[in-house]
C-alpha positions in Angstrom: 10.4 3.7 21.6 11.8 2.5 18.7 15.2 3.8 17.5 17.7 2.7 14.7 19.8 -0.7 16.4 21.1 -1.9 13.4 24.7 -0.8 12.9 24.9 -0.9 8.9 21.5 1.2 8.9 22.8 3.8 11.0 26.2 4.0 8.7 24.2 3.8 5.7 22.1 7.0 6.9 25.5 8.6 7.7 26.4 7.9 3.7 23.2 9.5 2.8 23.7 12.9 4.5 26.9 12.9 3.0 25.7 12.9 -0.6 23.1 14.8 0.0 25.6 17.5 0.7 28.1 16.4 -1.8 25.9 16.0 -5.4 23.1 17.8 -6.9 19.9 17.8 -5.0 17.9 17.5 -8.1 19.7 13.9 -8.7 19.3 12.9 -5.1 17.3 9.8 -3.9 18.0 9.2 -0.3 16.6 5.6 -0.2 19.4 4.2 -2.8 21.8 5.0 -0.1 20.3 2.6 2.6 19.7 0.3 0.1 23.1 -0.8 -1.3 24.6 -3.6 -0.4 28.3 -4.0 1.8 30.8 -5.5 0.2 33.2 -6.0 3.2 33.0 -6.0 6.7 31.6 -2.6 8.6 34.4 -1.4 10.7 36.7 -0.9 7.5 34.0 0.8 5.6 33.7 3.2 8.6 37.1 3.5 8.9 37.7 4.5 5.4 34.4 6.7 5.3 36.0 8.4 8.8 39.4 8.8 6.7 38.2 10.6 3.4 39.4 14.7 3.0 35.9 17.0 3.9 36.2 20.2 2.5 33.8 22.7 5.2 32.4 19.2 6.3 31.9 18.1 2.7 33.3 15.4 0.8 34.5 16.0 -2.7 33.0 14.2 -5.2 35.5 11.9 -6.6 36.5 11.0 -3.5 32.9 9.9 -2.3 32.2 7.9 -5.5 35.3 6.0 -4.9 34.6 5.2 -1.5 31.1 4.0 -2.6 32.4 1.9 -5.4 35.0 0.1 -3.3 33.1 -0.5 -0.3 29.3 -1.1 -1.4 27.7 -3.1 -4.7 24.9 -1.3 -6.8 21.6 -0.4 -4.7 19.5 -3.6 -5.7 22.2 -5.9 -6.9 21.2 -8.2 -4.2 17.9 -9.0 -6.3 18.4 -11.0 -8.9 16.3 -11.7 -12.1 14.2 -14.9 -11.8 12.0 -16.2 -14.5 9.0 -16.9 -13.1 8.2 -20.7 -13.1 4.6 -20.5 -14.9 5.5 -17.4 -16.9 3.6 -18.2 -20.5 3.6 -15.7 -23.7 -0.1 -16.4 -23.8 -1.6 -18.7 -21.2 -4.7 -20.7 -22.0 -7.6 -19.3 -21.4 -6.1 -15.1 -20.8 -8.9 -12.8 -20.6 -11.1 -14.5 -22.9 -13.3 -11.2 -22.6 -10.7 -9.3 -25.0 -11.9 -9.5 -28.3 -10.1 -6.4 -29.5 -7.2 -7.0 -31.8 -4.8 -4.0 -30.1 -5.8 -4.2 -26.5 -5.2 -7.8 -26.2 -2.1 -6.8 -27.9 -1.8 -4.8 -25.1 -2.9 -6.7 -22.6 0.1 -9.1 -23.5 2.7 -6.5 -23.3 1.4 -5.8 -19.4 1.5 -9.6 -19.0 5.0 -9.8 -20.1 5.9 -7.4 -17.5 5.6 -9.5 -14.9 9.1 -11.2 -16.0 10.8 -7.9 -15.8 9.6 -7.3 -12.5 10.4 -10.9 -11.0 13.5 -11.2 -8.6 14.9 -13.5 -6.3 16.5 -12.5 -2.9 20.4 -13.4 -3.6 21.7 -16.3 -1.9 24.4 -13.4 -0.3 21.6 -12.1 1.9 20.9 -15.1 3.4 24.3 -16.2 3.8 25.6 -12.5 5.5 22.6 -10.5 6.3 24.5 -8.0 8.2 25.8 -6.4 5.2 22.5 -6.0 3.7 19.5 -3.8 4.0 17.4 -6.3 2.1 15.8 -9.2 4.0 15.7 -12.6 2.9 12.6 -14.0 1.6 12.0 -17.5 0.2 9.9 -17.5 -3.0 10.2 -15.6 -5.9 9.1 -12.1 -5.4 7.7 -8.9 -7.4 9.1 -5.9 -7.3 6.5 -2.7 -8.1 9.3 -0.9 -10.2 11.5 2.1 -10.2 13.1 3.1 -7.1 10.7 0.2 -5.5 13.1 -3.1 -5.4 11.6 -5.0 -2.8 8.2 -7.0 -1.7 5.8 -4.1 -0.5 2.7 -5.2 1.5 0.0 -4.0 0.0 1.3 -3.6 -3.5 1.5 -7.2 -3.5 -2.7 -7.2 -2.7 -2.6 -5.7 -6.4 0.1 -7.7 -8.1 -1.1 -11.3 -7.4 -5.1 -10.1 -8.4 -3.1 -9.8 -12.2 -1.1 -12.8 -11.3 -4.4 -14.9 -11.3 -5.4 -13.2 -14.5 -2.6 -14.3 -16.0 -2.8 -17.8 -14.7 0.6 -18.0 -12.2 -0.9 -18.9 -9.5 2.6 -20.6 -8.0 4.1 -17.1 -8.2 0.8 -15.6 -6.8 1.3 -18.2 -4.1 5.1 -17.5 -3.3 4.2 -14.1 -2.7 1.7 -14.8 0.1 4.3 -17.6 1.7 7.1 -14.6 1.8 4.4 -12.8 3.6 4.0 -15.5 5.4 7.8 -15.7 6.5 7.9 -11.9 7.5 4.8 -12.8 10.4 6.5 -15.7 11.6 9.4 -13.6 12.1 8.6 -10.0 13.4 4.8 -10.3 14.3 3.4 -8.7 11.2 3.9 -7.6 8.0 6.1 -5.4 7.3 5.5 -2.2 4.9 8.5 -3.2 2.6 10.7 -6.3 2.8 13.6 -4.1 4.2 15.4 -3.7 8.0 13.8 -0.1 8.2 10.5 -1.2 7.3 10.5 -3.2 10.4 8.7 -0.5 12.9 5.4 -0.7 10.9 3.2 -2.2 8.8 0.7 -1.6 5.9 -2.5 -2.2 4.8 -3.5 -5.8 5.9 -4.4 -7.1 2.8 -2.6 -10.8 3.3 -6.3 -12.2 3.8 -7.7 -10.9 0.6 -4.9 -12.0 -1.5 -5.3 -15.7 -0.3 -9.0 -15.4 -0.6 -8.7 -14.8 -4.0 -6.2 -17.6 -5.2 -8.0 -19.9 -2.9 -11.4 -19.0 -5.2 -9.2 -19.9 -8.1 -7.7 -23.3 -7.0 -9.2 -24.2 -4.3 -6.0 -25.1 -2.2 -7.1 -26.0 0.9 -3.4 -26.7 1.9 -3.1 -23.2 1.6 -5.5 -22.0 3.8 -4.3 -24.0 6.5 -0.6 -22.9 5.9 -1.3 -19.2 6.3 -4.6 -19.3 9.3 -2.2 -19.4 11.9 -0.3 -16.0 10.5 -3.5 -14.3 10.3 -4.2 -14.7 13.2 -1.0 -13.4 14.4 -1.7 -10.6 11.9 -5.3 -10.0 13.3 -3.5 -10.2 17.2 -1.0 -7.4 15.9 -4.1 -4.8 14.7 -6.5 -4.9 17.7 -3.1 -4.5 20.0 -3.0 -1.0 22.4 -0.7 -0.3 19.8 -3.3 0.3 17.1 -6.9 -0.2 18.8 -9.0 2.9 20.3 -12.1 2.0 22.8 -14.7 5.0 21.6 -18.1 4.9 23.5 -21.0 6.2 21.5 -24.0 8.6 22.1 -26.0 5.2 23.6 -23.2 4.3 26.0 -22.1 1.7 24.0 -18.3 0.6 24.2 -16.7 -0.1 20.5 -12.8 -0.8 19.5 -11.9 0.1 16.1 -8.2 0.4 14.8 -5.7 3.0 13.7 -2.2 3.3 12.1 0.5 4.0 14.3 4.2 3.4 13.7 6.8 2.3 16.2 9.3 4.9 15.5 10.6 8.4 16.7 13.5 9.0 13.6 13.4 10.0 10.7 12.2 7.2 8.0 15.7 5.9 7.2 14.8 5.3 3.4 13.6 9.5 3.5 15.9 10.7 6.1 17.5 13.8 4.4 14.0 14.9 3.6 12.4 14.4 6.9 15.3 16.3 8.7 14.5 19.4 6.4 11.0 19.2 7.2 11.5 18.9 10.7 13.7 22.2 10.7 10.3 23.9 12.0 10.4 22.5 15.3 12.3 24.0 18.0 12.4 20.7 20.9 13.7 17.2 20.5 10.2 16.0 21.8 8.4 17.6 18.9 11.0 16.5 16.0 10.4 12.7 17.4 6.6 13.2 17.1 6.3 14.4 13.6 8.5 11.7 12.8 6.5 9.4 14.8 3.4 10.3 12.8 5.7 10.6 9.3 6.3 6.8 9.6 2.6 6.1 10.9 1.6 7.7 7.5 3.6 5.4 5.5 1.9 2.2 7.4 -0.8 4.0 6.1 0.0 3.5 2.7 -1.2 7.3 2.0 2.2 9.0 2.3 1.5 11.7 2.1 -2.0 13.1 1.8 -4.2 16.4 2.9 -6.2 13.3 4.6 -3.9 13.5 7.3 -2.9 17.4 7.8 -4.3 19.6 10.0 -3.0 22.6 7.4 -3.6 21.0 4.1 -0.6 23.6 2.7 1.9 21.9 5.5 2.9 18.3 5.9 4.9 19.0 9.1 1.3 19.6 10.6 0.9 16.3 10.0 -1.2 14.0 12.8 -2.5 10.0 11.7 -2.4 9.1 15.2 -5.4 10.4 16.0 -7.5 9.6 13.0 -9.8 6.5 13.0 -9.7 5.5 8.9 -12.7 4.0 7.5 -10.4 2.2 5.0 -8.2 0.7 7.6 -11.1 -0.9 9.4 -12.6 -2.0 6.2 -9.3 -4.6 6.0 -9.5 -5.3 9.6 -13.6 -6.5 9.2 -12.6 -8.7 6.1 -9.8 -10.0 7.4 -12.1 -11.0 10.1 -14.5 -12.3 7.6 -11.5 -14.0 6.0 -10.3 -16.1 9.1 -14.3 -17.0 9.7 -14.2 -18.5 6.1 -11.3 -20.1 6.3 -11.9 -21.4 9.8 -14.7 -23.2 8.5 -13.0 -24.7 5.5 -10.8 -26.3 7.3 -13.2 -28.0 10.1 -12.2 -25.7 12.5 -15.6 -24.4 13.4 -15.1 -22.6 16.8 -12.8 -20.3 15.5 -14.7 -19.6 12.7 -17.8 -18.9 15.1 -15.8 -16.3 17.4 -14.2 -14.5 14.3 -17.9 -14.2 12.9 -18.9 -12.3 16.5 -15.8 -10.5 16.5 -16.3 -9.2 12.8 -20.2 -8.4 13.9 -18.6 -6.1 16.3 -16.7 -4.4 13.8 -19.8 -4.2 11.5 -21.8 -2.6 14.2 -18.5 -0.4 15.4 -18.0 0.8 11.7 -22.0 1.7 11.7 -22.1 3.6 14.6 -19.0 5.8 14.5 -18.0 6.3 11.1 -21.2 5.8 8.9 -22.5 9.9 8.5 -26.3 9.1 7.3 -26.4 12.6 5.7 -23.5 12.3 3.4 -24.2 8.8 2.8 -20.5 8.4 3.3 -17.9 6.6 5.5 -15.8 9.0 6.6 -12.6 8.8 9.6 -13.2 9.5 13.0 -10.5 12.4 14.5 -10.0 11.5 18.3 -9.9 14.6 20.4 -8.2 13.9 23.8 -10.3 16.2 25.8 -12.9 13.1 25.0 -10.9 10.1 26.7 -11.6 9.3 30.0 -9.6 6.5 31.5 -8.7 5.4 28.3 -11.9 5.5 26.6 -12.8 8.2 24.5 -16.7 9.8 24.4 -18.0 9.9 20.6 -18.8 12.9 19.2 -20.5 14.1 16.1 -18.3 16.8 15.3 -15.4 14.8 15.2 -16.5 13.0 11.7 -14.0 14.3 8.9 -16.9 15.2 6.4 -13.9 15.9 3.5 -14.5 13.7 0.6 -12.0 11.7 -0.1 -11.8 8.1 -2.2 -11.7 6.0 1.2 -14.7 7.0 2.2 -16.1 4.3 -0.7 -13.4 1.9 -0.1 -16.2 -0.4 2.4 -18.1 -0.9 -0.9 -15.5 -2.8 -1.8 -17.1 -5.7 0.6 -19.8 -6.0 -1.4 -17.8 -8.1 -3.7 -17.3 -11.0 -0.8 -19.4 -10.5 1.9 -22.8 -8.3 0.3 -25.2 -9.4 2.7 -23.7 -7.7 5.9 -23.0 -4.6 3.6 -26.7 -4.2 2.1 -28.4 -5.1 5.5 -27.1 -2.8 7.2 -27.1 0.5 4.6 -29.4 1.9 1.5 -26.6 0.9 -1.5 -28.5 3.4 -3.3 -28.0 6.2 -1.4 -24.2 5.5 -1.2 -23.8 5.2 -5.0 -25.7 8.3 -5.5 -23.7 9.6 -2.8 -20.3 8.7 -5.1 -21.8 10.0 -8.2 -22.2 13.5 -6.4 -18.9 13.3 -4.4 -17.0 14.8 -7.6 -14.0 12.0 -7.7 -15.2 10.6 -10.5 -13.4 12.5 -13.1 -12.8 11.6 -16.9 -10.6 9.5 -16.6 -11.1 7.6 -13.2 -11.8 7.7 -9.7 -10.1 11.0 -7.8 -8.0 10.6 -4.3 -9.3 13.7 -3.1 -11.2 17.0 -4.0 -8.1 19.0 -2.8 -4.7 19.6 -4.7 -2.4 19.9 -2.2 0.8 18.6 -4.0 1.2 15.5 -2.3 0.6 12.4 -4.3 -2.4 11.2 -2.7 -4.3 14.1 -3.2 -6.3 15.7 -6.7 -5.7 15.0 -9.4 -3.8 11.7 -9.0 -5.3 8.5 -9.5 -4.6 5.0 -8.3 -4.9 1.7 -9.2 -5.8 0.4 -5.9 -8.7 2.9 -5.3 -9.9 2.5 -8.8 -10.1 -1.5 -8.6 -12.0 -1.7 -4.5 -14.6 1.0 -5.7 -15.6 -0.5 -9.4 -15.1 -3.8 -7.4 -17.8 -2.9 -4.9 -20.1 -0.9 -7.8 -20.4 -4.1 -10.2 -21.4 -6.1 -7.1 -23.9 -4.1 -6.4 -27.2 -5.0 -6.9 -28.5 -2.0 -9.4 -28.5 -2.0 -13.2 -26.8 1.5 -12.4 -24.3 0.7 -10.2 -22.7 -1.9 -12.6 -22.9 0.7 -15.7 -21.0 3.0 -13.2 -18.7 0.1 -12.7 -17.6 0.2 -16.5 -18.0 3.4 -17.5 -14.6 4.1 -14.4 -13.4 0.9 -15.9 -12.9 1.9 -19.5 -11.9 5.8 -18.5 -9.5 4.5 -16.8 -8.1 1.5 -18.9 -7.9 3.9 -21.7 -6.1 6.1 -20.0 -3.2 3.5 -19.0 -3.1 2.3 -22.5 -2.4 5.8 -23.9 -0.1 6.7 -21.4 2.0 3.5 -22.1 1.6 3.6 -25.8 3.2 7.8 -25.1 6.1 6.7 -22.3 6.4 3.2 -23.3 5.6 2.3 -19.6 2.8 1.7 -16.5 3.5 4.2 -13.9 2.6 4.1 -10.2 -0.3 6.9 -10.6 -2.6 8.9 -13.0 -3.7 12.5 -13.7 -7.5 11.6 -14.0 -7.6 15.1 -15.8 -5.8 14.2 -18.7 -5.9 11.6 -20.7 -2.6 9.5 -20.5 -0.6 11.9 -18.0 1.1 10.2 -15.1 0.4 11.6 -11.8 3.0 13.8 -10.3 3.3 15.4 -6.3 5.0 13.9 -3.4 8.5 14.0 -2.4 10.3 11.7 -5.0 9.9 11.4 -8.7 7.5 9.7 -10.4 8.0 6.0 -10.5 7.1 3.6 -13.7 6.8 -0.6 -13.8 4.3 -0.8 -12.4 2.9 -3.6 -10.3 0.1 -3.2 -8.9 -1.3 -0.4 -12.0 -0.2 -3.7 -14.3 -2.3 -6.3 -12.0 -5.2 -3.9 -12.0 -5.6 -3.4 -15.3 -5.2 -7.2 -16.2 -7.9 -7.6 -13.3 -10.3 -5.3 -14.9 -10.0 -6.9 -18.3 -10.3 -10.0 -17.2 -13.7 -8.9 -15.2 -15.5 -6.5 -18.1 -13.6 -7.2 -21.0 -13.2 -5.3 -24.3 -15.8 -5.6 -27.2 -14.5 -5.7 -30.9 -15.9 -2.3 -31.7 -14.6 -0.3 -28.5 -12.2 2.0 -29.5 -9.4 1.9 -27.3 -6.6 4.4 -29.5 -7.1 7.2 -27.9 -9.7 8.6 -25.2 
């Protein structure tokens, strides 16, 4: 069981229930407080933090903001800005599919972001990591925006596909080799490039991204840099930690993964919040487990969604654990795919041969418990643990979530690398036509759910990441239909980025697919703006379909 070790951590979550109590809620964000740098040793922060006047247990104001301005730098200040090294105003050859005048005006303005995003990990981290949250990476790094100032997982998935677009393809690069650096040292990557992302992961997307900037340079060197982390990755995602054994109706034994954290606290970087929310429970054992499955949410990369709650009006009823996701096992089988390919590439050709059985068991895994015929959908798998016996649990039919939601598309997203094992095993048709009737495709893109529940990942928010795997898999499809599908989402939703940015002067992290050029809103912390992986979609979606001359692109 995984508890917080780290003695700054544990005196920087001490800090943030004391502002919470001593400023205005409405201006409080408990992750600046475990994210601001030390500027002396520990013991005499504590001792001066033990030493200042509480008024009924509260610190006054003035007195706190001293204390934090003598003791700690600004949250962040141990990023620094760092050019990018093949940062160009307008590289050769950027999206040559733009013809129009004022969105490759555009388009340049969401290039140019990437210099505003780029950091470097401060050379103080590395020399006296103790006094730092942060963790040291090597290579230049993008940050997603906003309250977000470190290297996230599987943002970074998003932010090097517009890296290629915009021809940096040593940044793009960098990125993956601080990935990289993170497996070597903990096993895995992490969620965020923080000491309280350490008890989880997120979406394991490392794969893909050097897929992709191997199809653009063909770096070989690469490929054999990173096979041995992926392996470690792959080792990390089909351990008892995260793999369930299910046996289906024909007796069949199949292992298939699942998210789950290795915590028990509340999220350091949410701590106040999760606290309140756990308020409702009565026992120390049933505070750690809805924190265990808070954390297992954010490895998710959902946090937080209806997808995950029993009572879709109550996050505490939260329970991942559980749940089989389709879209996590979609990564797992191409990361599979991945280390067959690269395998291969690099002469090593029994490796690639036992990653091509292991992904076939995935395939037929994926097939047989989370494929619903009838829907023409894949949807997660809830495990019921009146079904496990000795470890293995009994499938059962009833035990499908049949709730749309956008992941239950995300395996079309395959179809852009590996379309043969897609297409032999399912009718594409029936799955598109399944998607057109779903009701997620709204005006102005591709929904997260059917159900407004208030959390972020939920109707009517829209996200870059589910918007690019889904047109993705649509335009590599093998109908007329499916690619005209593919554009019409595309140019919805580009026009609705472009007016929101020309309104706010900014990307944001999410959409209202609603409204034309409304941000998304929900969740427990503000709406954030920046934003990396909404800028790297975009550029990858203009890159792919372009924008005629005669499109009008002012206003939706």
């Amino acid at each position: 069981m995984a508890t917080v070790t780290d003695p700054l951590l544990s005196f920087l979550q001490r800090i943030q229930s004391a502002a919470l109590c001593s400023m205005d809620p409405t201006d409080f964000d408990p992750k600046r407080y475990v994210d601001l740098p030390l500027k002396t040793d520990l013991p005499a922060a504590i001792s001066a933090f033990n030493s200042l006047p509480r008024q009924s247990g509260t610190i006054p104001i003035s007195d706190f903001n001293n204390f934090i301005k003598h003791f700690f730098d600004e949250a962040n200040s141990d990023l620094v800005y760092s050019k990018p090294v093949d940062f160009e105003p307008e590289p050769e050859g950027f999206l040559v599919k733009v013809e129009n005048e004022v969105m490759r005006g555009w388009a340049l303005e969401v290039h140019a972001l990437w210099k505003s995003l780029s950091r470097r990990v401060s050379d103080a981290v590395k020399a006296q990591p103790e006094r730092h949250t942060l963790l040291y990476l090597p290579s230049t790094v993008i940050v997603p925006g906003s309250r977000f100032q470190e290297v996230y997982y599987w943002d970074s998935y998003w932010v090097i596909r517009g890296l290629l677009a915009s021809k940096m393809y040593e940044t793009a690069k960098g990125i993956v080799l601080n990935l990289v650096s993170l497996i070597e040292t903990y096993g895995h990557v992490l969620n965020g490039a923080r000491t309280y992302y350490i008890n989880r992961s997120q979406p394991p997307l490392l794969s893909s991204m050097v897929m992709d900037i191997y199809m653009r340079t063909g770096d070989v060197e690469l490929v054999k840099r990173v096979l041995p982390a992926l392996l470690k990755e792959h080792s990390f995602w089909i351990s008892d930690i995260h793999q369930v054994t299910i046996e289906d109706q024909g007796g069949h034994k199949h292992c298939l993964s699942r998210y789950q954290a290795r915590w028990y606290q509340p999220r350091p970087e949410g701590a106040t919040k999760d606290e309140k929310l756990s308020l409702k429970f009565s026992t120390p054992s049933e505070k750690e487990a809805f924190y265990h499955e808070i954390a297992s949410v954010a490895e998710s990369g959902w946090d937080f969604s209806s997808r995950w709650m029993r009572n879709s009006s109550d996050l505490t009823t939260t329970a991942i654990t559980p749940i089989i996701p389709v879209d996590l096992n979609t990564f797992i089988l191409k990361l599979e795919q991945d280390i067959s390919t690269f395998a291969k590439i690099i002469g090593d050709n029994s490796t690639s041969q036992k990653f091509i059985e292991v992904s076939k068991s995935r395939i037929a895994a994926i097939k047989s418990l989370l494929w619903n015929p009838n829907l023409g959908q894949w949807v997660d798998y809830w495990l019921d643990k009146n079904d496990a016996h000795q470890g293995v649990y009994s499938w059962n039919p009833g035990s499908q979530n049949c709730t749309i939601f956008a992941s239950n598309f995300v395996p079309l997203w395959l179809l852009a690398y590996y379309p043969d094992q897609l297409t032999e095993e399912y009718n594409e048709e029936l799955i598109i036509n399944s998607l057109k009737k779903s009701g997620l495709i709204c005006e102005y893109g591709i929904a997260t759910s059917m159900l407004n529940s208030g959390q972020q990942w939920d109707f009517p928010n829209g996200w870059a990441p589910i918007q690019h795997m889904i047109i993705e898999g649509l335009a590599s499809a093998h109908s007329k239909e499916a690619r005209q599908l593919a554009e019409s989402i595309t140019i919805n939703w580009i026009k609705a980025n472009f007016v929101a940015y020309k309104k706010t002067g900014a990307m944001h992290e999410k959409y209202n697919v609603e409204s034309c050029g409304e941000y998304g809103g929900g969740g427990l912390y503000k709406p954030q703006t920046g934003f990396g992986w909404s800028n790297g979609v975009i550029l990858a979606l203009l890159e792919e379909f372009g924008w005629p001359h005669d499109r009008d692109v002012t206003s939706c």
